[in-house]
C-alpha positions as CSV (number, residue, x, y, z in Angstrom):
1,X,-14.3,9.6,-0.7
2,X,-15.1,10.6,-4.1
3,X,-12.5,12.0,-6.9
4,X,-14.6,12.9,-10.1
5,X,-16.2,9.7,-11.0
6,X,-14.2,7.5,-8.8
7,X,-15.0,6.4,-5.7
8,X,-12.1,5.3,-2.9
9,X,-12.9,3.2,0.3
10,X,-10.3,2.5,2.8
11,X,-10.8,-1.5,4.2
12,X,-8.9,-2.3,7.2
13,X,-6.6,-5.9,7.8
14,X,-5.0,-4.9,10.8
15,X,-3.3,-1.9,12.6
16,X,-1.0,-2.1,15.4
17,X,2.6,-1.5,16.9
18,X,5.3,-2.8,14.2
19,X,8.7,-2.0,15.7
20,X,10.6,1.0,17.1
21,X,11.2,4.1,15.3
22,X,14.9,3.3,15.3
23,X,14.6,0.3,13.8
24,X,11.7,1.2,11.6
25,X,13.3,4.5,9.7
26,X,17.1,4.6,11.0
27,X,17.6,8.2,9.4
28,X,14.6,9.5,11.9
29,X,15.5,10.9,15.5
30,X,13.3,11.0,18.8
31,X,12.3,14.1,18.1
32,X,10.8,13.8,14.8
33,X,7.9,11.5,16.2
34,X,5.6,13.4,19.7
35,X,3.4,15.4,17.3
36,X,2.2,12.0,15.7
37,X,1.5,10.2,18.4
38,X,-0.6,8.6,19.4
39,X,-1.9,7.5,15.7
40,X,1.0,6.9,14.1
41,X,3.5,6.4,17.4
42,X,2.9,4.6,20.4
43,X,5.3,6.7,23.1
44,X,4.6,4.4,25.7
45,X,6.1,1.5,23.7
46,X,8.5,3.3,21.4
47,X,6.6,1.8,18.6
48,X,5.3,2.9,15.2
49,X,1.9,2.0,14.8
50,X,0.8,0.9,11.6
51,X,-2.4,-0.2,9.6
52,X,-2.4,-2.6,6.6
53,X,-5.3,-1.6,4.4
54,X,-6.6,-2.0,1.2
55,X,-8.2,0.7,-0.8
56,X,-11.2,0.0,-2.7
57,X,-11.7,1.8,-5.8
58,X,-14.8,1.6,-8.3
59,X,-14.0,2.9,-11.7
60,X,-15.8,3.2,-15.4
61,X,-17.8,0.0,-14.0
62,X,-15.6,-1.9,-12.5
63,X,-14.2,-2.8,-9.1
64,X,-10.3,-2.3,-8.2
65,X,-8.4,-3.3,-5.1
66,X,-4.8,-1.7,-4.3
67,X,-3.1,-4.0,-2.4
68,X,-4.2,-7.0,-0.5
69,X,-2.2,-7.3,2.8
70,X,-0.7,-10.3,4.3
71,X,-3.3,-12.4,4.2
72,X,-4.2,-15.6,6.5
73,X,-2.7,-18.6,7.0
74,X,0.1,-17.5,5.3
75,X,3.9,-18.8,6.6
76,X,6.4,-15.5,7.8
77,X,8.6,-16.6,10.3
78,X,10.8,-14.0,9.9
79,X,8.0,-11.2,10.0
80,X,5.9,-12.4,13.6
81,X,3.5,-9.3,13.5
82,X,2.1,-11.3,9.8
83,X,3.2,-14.7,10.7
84,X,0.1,-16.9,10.4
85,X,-2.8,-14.5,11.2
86,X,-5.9,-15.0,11.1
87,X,-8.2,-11.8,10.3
88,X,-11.4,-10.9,9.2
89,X,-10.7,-9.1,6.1
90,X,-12.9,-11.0,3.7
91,X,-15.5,-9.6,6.1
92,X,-14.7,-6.3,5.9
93,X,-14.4,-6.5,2.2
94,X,-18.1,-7.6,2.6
95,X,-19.0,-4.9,4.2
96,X,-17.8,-2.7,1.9
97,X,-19.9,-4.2,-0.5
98,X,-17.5,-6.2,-2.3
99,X,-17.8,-9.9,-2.7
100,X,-14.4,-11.7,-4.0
101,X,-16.0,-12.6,-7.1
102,X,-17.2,-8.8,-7.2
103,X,-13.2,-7.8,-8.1
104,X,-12.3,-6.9,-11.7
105,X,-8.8,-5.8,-11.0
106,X,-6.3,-6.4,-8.6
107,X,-3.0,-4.2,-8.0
108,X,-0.2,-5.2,-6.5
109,X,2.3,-2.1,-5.9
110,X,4.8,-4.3,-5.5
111,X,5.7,-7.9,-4.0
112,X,6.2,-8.0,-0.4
113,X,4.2,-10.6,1.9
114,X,2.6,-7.9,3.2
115,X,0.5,-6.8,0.3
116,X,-0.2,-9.9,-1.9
117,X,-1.3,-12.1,1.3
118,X,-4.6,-11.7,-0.1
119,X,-4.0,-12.9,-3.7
120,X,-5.1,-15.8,-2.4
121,X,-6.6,-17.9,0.2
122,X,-6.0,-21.2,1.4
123,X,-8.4,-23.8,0.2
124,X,-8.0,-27.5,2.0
125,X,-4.3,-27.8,1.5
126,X,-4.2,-25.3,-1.5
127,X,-3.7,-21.8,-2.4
128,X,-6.1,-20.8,-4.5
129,X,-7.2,-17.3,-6.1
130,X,-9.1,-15.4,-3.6
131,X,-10.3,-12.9,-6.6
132,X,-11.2,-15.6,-9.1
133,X,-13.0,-13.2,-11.5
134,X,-9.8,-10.7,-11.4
135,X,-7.2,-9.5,-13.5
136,X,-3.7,-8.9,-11.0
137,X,-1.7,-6.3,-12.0
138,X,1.8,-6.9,-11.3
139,X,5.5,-4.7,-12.0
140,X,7.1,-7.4,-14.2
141,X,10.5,-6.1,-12.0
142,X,9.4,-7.5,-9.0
143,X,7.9,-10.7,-10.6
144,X,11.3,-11.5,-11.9
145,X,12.9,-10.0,-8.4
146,X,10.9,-12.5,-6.4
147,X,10.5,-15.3,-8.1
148,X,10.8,-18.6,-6.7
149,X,10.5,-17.3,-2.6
150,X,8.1,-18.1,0.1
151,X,5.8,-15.2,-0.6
152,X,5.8,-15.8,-4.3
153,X,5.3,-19.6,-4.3
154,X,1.8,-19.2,-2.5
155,X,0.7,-15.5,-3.1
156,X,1.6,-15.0,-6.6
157,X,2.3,-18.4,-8.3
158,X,-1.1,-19.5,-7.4
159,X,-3.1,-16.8,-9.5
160,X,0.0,-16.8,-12.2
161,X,-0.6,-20.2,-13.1
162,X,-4.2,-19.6,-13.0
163,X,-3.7,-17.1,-15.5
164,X,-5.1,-14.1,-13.9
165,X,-1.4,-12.1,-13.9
166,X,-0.8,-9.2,-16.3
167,X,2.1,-7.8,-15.9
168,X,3.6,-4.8,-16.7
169,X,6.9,-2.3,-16.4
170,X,7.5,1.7,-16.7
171,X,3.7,2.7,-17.3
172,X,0.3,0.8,-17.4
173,X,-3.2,3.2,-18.1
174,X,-6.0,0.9,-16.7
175,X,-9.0,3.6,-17.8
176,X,-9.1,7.2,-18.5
177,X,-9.0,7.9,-14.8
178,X,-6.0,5.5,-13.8
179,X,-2.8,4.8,-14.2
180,X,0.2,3.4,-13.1
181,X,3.7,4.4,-13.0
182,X,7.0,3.0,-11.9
183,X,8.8,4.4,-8.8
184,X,11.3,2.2,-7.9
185,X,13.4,1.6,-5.1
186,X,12.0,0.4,-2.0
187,X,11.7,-2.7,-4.5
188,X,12.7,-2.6,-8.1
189,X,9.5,-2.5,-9.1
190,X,7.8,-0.3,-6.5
191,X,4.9,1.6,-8.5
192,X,2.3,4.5,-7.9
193,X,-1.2,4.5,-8.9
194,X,-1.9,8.1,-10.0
195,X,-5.9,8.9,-10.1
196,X,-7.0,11.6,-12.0
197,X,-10.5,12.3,-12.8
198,X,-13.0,15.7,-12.9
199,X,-10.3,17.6,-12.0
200,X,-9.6,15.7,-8.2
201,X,-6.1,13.8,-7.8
202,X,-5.1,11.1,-5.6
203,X,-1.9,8.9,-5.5
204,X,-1.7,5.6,-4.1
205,X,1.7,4.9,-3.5
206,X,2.0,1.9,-1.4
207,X,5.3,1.8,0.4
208,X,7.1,5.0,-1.3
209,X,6.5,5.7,2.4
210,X,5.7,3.9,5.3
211,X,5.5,6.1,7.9
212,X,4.0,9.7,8.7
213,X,7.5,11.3,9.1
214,X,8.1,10.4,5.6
215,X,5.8,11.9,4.7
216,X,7.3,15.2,5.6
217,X,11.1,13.8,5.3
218,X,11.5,13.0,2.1
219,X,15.3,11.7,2.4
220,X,14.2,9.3,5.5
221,X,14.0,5.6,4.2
222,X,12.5,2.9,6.2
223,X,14.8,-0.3,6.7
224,X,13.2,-2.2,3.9
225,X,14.3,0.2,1.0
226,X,16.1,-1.9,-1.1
227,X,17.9,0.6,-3.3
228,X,17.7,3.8,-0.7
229,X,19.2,6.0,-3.0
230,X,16.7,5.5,-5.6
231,X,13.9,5.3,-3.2
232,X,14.6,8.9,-2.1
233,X,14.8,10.3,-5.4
234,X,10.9,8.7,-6.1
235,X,10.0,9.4,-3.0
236,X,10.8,13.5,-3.1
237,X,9.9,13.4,-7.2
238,X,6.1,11.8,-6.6
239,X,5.5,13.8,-3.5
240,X,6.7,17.4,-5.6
241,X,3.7,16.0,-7.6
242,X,1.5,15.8,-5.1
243,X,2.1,19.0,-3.8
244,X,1.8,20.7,-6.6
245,X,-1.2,19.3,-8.2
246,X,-3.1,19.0,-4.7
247,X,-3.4,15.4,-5.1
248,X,-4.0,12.9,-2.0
249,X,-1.4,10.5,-0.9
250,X,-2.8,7.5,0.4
251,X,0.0,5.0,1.8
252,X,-0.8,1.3,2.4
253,X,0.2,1.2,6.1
254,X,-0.6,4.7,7.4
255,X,-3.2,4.7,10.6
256,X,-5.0,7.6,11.8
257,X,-6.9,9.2,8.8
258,X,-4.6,6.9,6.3
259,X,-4.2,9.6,3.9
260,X,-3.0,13.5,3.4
261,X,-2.8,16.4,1.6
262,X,0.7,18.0,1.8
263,X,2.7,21.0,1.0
264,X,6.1,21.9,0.3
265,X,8.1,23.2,2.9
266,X,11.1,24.4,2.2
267,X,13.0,21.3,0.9
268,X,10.7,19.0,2.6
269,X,6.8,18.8,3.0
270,X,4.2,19.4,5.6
271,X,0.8,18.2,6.1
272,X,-1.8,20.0,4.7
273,X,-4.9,18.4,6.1
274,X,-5.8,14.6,6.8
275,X,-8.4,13.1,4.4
276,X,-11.5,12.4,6.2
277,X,-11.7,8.7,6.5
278,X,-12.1,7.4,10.1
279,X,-9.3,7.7,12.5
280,X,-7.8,3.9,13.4
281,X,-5.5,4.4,16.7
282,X,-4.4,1.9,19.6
């Protein structure tokens, strides 16, 4: 897709069941999830189904990733869906046209295992940068949040002590077509990447919302918002602003088309119409 004079490319990790809708967003009931099935719920299973993807965005010259997945090799024994996998996602970087070396900027939304896995990339017995050439855009909030775990010893110490980390808290502009903003609560430094450019809007929001229903539920959190009462209130404020300025919201872990319009409904949203990337499903 193209917004003014930026380009957006959705690159796939991995998609498949993640847990059951119970588990997943405990404020959601059975019958909030039929009419997304079968892209985003598998009724056979009871299971969401989800996609870890990057988005690929080339702007004023210069290639940008939004979030890097979970990466390979990587240790999660108390996440068995990312535990150790072993994708092709450096391939389907490729064929997208971007080489690691390619990458000017990296942005982290926030720092969870299971979208800096791709910071780096495991080199003999070594993590090493997998974006050598790129500067990796962090929330200082979650730096200091995470600091010293599993995930941050080889997915963000790596590249930190490389000195490819810039990090920074409440607002960051990148160019004159992006920027970033905090919108904390699923972590404390959960962030948005607002595109604005030509008059065309997108927001990239990472994990402001996991899930299609909440997208239309703004008060349902998923069971990894740390803070939920804070998540809710970014959650209903950035999607008012999508609504209102027509602007896409492009998750990191939605399957189907990935992305939507939406409008308000009421005191919750509704789905406007899917972007038009291709459809992943089981």
């Amino acid at each position: 897709m193209t917004f003014g004079d930026v380009s957006v490319t959705r690159v796939l990790e991995w998609h498949g069941p993640i847990m059951p809708p119970s588990e997943f967003v405990p404020d959601s009931s059975p019958e909030h999830w039929p009419e997304f099935a079968p892209d985003h719920w598998v009724a056979e299973a009871d299971h969401v189904h989800c996609a870890l993807q990057t988005w690929v965005l080339r702007s004023g010259g210069r290639t940008i990733l939004v979030d890097t997945g979970a990466g390979n090799h990587k240790e999660r024994p108390d996440m068995a869906v990312f535990h150790r996998l072993d994708t092709p996602f450096l391939d389907n970087l490729a064929a997208a046209g971007v080489l690691p070396e390619d990458v000017d900027v990296v942005i982290n939304t926030h720092i969870h295992a299971d979208h800096v896995g791709w910071n780096t990339r495991l080199d003999g017995d070594e993590w090493v940068p997998t974006f050598p050439n790129a500067t990796y855009l962090m929330p200082q909030r979650d730096f200091t949040h995470f600091h010293g775990n599993a995930l941050f010893e080889d997915s963000v110490r790596p590249v930190h002590d490389a000195g490819l980390v810039e990090l920074w808290d409440e607002s960051h502009v990148i160019d004159e077509n992006l920027r970033l903003d905090l919108a904390a609560g699923h972590t404390p430094g959960s962030s948005v990447l607002r595109l604005d450019s030509g008059g065309d809007r997108a927001v990239f929001v990472g994990d402001l919302l996991h899930t299609v229903v909440q997208l239309v539920e703004p008060d349902f959190n998923s069971c990894f918002c740390e803070d939920p009462e804070q998540a809710r209130a970014s959650r209903r404020s950035v999607l008012e602003w999508a609504a209102d300025t027509n602007s896409l919201v492009l998750p990191a872990h939605l399957a189907g088309h990935g992305a939507a319009h939406v409008r308000r409904d009421g005191s919750k949203f509704a789905i406007k119409e899917w972007a038009p990337f291709d459809r992943v499903s089981p």
